[in-house]
MIVOLO-708459 format. One record per residue (C-alpha): residue in one letter; x, y, z. Coordinates in steps of 0.001 Angstrom, whole numbers, plus 500000, padded with zeros to 6 digits. Example, Ala and Ser with C-alpha at 12.3 -4.5 7.8 and 13.67 -1.06 7.14 Angstrom:
residues 2
+---------+--------+--------+--------+
: residuo :   east :  north :     up :
+---------+--------+--------+--------+
:       A : 512300 : 495500 : 507800 :
:       S : 513670 : 498940 : 507140 :
+---------+--------+--------+--------+
end
This chain:
residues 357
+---------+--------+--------+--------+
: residuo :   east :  north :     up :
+---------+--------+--------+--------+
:       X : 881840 : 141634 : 141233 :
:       X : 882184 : 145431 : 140361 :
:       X : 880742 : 147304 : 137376 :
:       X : 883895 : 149130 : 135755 :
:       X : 884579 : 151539 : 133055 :
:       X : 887832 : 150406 : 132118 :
:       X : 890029 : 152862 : 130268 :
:       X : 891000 : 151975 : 126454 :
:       X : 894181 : 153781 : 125348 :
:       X : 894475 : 151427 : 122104 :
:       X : 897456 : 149668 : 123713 :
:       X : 897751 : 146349 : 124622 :
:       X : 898264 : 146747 : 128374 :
:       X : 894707 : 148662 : 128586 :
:       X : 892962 : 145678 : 126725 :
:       X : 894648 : 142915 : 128522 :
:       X : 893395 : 144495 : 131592 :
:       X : 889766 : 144633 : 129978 :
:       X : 889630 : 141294 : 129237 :
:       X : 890889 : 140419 : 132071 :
:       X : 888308 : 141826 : 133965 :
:       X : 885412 : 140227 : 132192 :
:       X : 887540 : 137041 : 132622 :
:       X : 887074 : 137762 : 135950 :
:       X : 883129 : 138027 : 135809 :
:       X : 882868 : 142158 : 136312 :
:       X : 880504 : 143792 : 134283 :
:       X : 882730 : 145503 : 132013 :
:       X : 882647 : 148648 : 129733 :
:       X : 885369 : 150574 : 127800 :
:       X : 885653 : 154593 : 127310 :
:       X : 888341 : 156070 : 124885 :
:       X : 889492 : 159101 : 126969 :
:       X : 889753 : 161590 : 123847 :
:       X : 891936 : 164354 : 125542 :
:       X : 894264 : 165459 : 122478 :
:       X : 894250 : 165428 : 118690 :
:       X : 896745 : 167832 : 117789 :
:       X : 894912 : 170354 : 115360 :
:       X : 897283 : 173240 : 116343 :
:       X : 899608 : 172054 : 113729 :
:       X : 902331 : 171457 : 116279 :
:       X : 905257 : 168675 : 114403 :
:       X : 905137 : 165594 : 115771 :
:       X : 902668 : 162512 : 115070 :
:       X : 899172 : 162187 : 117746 :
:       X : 897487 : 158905 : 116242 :
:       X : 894552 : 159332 : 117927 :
:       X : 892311 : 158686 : 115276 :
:       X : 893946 : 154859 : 114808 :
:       X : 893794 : 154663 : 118761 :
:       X : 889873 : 155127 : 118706 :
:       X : 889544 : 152200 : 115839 :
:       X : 892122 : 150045 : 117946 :
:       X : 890210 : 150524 : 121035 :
:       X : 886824 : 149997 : 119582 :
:       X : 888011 : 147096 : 118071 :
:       X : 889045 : 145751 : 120877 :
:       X : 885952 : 146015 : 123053 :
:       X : 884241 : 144375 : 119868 :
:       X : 886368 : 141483 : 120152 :
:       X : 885428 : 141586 : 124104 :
:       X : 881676 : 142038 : 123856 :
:       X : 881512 : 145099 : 125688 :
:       X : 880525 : 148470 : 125370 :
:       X : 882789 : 151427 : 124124 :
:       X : 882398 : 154831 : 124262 :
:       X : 884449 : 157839 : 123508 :
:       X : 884815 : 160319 : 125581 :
:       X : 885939 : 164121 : 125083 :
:       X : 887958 : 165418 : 127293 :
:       X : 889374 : 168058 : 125448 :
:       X : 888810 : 171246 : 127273 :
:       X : 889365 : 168932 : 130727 :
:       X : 892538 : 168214 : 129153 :
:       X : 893842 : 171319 : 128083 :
:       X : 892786 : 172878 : 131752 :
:       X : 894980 : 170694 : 133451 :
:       X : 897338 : 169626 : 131793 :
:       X : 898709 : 171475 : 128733 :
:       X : 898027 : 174991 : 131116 :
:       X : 899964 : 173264 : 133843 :
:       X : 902759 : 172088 : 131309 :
:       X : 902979 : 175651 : 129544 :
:       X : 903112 : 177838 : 132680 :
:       X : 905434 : 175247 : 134720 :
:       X : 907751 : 175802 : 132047 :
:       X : 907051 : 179466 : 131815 :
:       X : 907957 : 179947 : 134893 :
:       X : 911029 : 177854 : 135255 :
:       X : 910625 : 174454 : 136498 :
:       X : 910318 : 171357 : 134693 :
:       X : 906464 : 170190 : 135252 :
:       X : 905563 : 165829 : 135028 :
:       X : 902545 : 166173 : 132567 :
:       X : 902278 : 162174 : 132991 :
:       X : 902123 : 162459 : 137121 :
:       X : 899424 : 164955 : 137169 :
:       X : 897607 : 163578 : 134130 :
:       X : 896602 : 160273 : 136504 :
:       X : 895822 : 162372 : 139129 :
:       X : 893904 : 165129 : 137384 :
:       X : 892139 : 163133 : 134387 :
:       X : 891973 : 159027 : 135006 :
:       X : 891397 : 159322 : 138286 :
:       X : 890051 : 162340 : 138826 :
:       X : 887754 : 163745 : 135547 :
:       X : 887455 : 160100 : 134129 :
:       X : 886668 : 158277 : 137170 :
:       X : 884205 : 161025 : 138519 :
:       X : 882660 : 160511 : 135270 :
:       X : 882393 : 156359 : 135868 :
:       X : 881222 : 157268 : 138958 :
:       X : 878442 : 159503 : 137893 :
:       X : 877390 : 156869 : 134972 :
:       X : 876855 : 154092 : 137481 :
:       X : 880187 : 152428 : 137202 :
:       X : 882088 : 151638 : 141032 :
:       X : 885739 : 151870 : 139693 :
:       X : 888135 : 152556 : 136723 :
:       X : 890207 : 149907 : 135694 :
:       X : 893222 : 150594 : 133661 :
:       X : 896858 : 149119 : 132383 :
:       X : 899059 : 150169 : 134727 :
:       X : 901501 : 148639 : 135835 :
:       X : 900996 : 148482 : 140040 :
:       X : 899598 : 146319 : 142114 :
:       X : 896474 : 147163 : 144295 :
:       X : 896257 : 145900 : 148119 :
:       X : 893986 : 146425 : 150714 :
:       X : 895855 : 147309 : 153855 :
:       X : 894729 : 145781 : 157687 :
:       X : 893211 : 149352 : 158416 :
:       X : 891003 : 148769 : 155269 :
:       X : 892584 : 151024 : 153259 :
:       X : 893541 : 150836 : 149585 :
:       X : 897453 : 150501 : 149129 :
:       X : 899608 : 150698 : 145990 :
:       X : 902916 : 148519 : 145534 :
:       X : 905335 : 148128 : 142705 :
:       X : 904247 : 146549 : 139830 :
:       X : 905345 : 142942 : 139682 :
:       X : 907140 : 143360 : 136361 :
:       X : 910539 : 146001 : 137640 :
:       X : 911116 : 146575 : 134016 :
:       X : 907608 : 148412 : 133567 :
:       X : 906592 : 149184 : 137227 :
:       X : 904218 : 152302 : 136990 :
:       X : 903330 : 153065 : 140541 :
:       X : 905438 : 156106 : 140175 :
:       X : 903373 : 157715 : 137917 :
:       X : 900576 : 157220 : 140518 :
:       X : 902680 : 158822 : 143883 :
:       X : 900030 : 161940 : 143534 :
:       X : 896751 : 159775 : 143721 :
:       X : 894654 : 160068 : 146519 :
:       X : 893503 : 157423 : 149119 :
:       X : 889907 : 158122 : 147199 :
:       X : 891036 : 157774 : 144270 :
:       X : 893346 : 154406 : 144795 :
:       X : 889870 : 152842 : 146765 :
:       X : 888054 : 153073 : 143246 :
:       X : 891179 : 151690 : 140841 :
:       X : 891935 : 148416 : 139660 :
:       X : 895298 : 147521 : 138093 :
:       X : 894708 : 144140 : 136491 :
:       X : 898086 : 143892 : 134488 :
:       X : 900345 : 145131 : 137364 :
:       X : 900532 : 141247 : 138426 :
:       X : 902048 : 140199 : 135593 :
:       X : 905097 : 140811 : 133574 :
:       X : 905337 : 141817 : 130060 :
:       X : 905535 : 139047 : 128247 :
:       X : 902423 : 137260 : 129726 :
:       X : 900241 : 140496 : 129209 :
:       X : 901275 : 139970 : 125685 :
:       X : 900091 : 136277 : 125603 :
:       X : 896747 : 137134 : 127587 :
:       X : 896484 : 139039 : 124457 :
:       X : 896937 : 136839 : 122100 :
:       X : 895105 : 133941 : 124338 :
:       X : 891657 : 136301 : 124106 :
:       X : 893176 : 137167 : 120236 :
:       X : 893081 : 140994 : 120607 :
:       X : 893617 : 142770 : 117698 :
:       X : 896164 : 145059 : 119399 :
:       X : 898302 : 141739 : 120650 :
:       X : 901090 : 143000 : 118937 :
:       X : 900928 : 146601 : 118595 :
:       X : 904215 : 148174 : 119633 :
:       X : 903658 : 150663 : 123106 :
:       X : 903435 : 154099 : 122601 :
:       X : 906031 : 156525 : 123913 :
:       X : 905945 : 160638 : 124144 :
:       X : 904268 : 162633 : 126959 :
:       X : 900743 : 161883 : 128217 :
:       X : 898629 : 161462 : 124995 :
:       X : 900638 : 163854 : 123084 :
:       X : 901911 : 160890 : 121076 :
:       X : 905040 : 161347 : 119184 :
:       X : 905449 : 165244 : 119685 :
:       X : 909528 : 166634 : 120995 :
:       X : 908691 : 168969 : 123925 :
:       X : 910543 : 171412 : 122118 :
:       X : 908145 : 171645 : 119342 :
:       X : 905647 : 171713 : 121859 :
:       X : 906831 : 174398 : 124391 :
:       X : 908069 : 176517 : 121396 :
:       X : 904258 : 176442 : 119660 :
:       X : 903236 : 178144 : 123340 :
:       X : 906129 : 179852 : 124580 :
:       X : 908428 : 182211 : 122178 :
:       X : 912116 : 181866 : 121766 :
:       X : 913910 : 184267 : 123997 :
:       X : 918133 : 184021 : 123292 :
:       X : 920748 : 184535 : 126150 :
:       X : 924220 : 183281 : 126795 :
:       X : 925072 : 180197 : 128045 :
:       X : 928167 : 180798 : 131108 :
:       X : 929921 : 177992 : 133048 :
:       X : 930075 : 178350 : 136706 :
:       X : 932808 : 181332 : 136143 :
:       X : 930368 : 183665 : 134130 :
:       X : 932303 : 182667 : 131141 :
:       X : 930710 : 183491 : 128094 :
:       X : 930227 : 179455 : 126065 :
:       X : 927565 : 180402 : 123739 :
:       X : 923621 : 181361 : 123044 :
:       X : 920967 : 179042 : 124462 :
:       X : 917128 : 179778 : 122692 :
:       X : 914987 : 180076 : 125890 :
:       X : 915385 : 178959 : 129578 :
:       X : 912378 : 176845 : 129361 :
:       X : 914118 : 174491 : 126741 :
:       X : 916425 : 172858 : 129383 :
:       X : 916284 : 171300 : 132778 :
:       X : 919109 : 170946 : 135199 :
:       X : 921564 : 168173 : 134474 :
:       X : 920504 : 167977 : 130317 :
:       X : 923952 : 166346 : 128280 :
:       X : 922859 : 167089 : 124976 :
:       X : 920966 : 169722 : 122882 :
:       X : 922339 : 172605 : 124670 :
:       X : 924809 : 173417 : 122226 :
:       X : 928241 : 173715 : 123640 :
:       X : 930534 : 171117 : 122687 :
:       X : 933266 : 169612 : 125119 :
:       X : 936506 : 170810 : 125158 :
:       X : 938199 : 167347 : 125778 :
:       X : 937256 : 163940 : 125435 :
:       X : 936006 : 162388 : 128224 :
:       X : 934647 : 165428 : 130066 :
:       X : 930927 : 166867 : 129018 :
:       X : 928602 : 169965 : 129564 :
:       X : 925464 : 169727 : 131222 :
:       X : 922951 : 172175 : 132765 :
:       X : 923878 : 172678 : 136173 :
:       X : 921685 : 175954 : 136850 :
:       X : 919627 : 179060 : 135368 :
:       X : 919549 : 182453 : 136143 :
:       X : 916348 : 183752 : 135000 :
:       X : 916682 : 187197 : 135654 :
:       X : 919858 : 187916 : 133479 :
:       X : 918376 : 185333 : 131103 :
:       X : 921763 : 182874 : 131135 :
:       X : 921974 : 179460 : 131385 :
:       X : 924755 : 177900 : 133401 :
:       X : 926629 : 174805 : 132667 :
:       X : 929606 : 172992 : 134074 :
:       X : 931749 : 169555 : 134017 :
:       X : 929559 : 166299 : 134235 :
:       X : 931191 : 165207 : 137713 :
:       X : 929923 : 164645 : 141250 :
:       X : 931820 : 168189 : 142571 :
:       X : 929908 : 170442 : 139553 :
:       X : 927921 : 173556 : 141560 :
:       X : 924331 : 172857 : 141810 :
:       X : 924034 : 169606 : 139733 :
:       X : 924419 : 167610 : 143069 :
:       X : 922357 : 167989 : 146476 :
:       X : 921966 : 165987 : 149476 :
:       X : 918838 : 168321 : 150970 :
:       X : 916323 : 169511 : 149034 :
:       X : 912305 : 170317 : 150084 :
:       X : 909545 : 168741 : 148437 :
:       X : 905804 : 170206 : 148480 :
:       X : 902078 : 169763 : 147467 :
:       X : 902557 : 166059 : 148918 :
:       X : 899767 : 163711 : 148446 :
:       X : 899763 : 160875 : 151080 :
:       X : 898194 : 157640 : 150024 :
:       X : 897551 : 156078 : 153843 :
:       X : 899254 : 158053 : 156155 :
:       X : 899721 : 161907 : 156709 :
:       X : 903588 : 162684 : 156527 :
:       X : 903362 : 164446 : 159814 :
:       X : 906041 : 162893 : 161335 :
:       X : 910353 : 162632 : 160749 :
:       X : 910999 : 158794 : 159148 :
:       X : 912918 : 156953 : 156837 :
:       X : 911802 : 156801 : 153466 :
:       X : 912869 : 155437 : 150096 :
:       X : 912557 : 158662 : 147407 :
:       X : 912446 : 158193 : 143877 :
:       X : 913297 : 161688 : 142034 :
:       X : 912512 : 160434 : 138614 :
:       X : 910264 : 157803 : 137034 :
:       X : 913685 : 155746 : 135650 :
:       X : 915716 : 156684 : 139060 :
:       X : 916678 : 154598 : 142073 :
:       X : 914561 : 154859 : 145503 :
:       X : 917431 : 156192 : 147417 :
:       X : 917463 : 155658 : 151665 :
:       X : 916421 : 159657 : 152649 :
:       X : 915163 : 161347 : 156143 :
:       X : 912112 : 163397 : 155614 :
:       X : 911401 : 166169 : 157808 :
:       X : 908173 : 167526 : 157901 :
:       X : 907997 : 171330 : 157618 :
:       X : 904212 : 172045 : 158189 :
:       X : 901933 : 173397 : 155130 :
:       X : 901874 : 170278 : 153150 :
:       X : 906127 : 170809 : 153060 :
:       X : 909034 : 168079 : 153805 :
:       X : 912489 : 168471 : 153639 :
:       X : 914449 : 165474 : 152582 :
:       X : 918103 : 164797 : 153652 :
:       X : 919260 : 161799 : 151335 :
:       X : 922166 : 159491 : 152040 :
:       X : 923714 : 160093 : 149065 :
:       X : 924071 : 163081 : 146934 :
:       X : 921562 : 163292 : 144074 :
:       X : 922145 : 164730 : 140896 :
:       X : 919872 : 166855 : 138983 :
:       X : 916923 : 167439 : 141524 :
:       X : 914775 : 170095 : 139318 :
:       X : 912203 : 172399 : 140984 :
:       X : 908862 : 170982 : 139447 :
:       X : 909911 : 167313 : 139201 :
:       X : 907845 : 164482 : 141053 :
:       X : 909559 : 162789 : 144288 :
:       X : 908013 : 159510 : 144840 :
:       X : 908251 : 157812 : 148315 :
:       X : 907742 : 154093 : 148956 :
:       X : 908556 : 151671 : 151788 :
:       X : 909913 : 148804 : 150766 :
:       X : 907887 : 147845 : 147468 :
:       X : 904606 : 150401 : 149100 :
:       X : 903946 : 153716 : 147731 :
:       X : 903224 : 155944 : 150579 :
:       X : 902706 : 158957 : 148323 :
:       X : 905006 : 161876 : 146651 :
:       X : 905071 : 165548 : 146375 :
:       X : 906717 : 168634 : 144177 :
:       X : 910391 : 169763 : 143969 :
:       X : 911124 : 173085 : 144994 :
:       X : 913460 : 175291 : 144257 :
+---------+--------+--------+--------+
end
């Protein structure tokens, strides 16, 4: 048995896995991860304060210990600086990607480690397995409606050898009836949505509190003139709605298909699989983290280019420098410089990297 600090969002998923590990006999405490409370005035709704009660209420109900712990500054260094300037500069960051990486597992957990604890136990949805070389490997969470193991392609092999996913065996229905079996108070609290502890904020609201409007024209493939977007950083390549320019005809739509940042215009053409730039077979992904294996080597891989996207069948190609260049079966659409390319092997995470441009 392990002594864990077990990470208490307020949600239900976080204190199933709690009491699952003191079902379990580990010796079990619980830290609130206070990273954000929104007193910039930006719109939008950051329920911290309830989250706190919920999650102290819930290691009441457990017996165990609960702390809160601020993170603020941590917080703001890696990931709302990383969010601001990817978008500053063009490419459309993964604040929840790099949040697991850079604070659960990486300012949290060094902080377990320092206070005693051997590993950080949290909700996620993945499944941890020890490989026959000893390391730590991550599959797909049991439950395909809420697998999470994307969110964790970035982790390191460190990192994964001191995590524990309690929850990612299960699907979500039982994690709600662990919950009401141990009668947590948060058994039925809906689960929160909106970008990594933000809460309920548009990433409009949030970009525009950091980053000024700047107005250009929005041109279709032709350098026809369509109309004014607000700022380049408000879109991302293959965005349907909020960009303003309304379709012609029925059954034929607008979406971002490109940017040109030095004349300021946004470019976007016809929804279809022959639309300039929304579509790519090739495309080269950096700053890979590998979870067992260095990707030294030219193999088949399954890549997932977005959290809710299919693994697709691609060749990967190393290109030295921490760099691979991935040739995928079937044209993709919208691959946007900044996004997070997971790669997996059958239901195993092998690791994921960094859209380029």
């Amino acid at each position: 048995m392990a002594k864990v600090l077990v990470g208490l969002s307020g949600g239900v998923d976080s204190a199933v896995a709690a009491a699952l590990l003191v079902e379990q006999g580990h010796e079990v405490a619980a830290g609130y991860m206070k990273n954000w409370i929104n007193d910039e005035g930006i719109p939008g709704d950051c329920p911290w304060e309830q989250d706190i009660e919920d999650a102290r209420a819930v290691a009441r109900t457990l017996g165990i210990e609960f702390r809160v712990i601020d993170l603020i500054d941590a917080y703001r260094e890696h990931i709302v600086d990383y969010l601001v300037e990817g978008y500053r500069s063009g490419i459309t960051p993964n604040p929840d990607v790099w949040c697991n990486r850079e604070m659960k597992f990486g300012i949290f957990l060094d902080y377990a480690l320092a206070q005693g604890f051997e590993s950080v136990g949290t909700g996620h949805y993945a499944r941890l397995r020890y490989l026959s070389d000893g390391s730590a490997g991550i599959l797909r969470g049991a439950d395909p409606n809420k697998d999470q193991s994307y969110f964790l392609s970035l982790m390191t092999q460190w990192q994964a050898a001191h995590a524990l996913f309690p929850t990612g065996e299960m699907l979500k229905p039982e994690v709600r009836e662990v919950a009401r079996r141990f009668q947590l108070p948060v058994a039925e609290k809906k689960d929160s949505q909106g970008i990594c502890f933000l809460g309920q904020v548009k990433m409009s609201d949030f970009l525009r509190h950091y980053l000024p409007d700047s107005p250009g024209k929005i041109v279709d493939p032709e350098g026809r003139v369509l109309g004014t977007h607000q700022g380049l950083h408000l879109y991302t390549l293959g965005q349907r709605k909020g960009h303003g320019v309304a379709s012609p005809r029925e059954g034929m739509a607008y979406v971002v298909v490109g940017k040109d940042p030095e004349k300021n215009r946004l470019i976007v053409g016809w929804d279809r699989p022959d639309a300039e730039g929304l579509y790519t077979r090739e495309c080269s992904v950096g700053s890979l983290s590998a979870l067992n294996e260095a990707f030294d080597s030219k193999r088949l891989v399954e890549a997932q280019p977005r959290y809710r996207a299919k693994a697709e069948p691609a060749l990967m190609l190393p290109l030295g420098g921490g760099r691979v260049r991935l040739e995928f079966q079937r044209p993709q659409r919208a691959i946007a410089p900044g996004q997070i390319c997971a790669f997996y092997e059958g239901g195993r995470l092998l690791g994921g990297g960094v859209f380029e441009g």
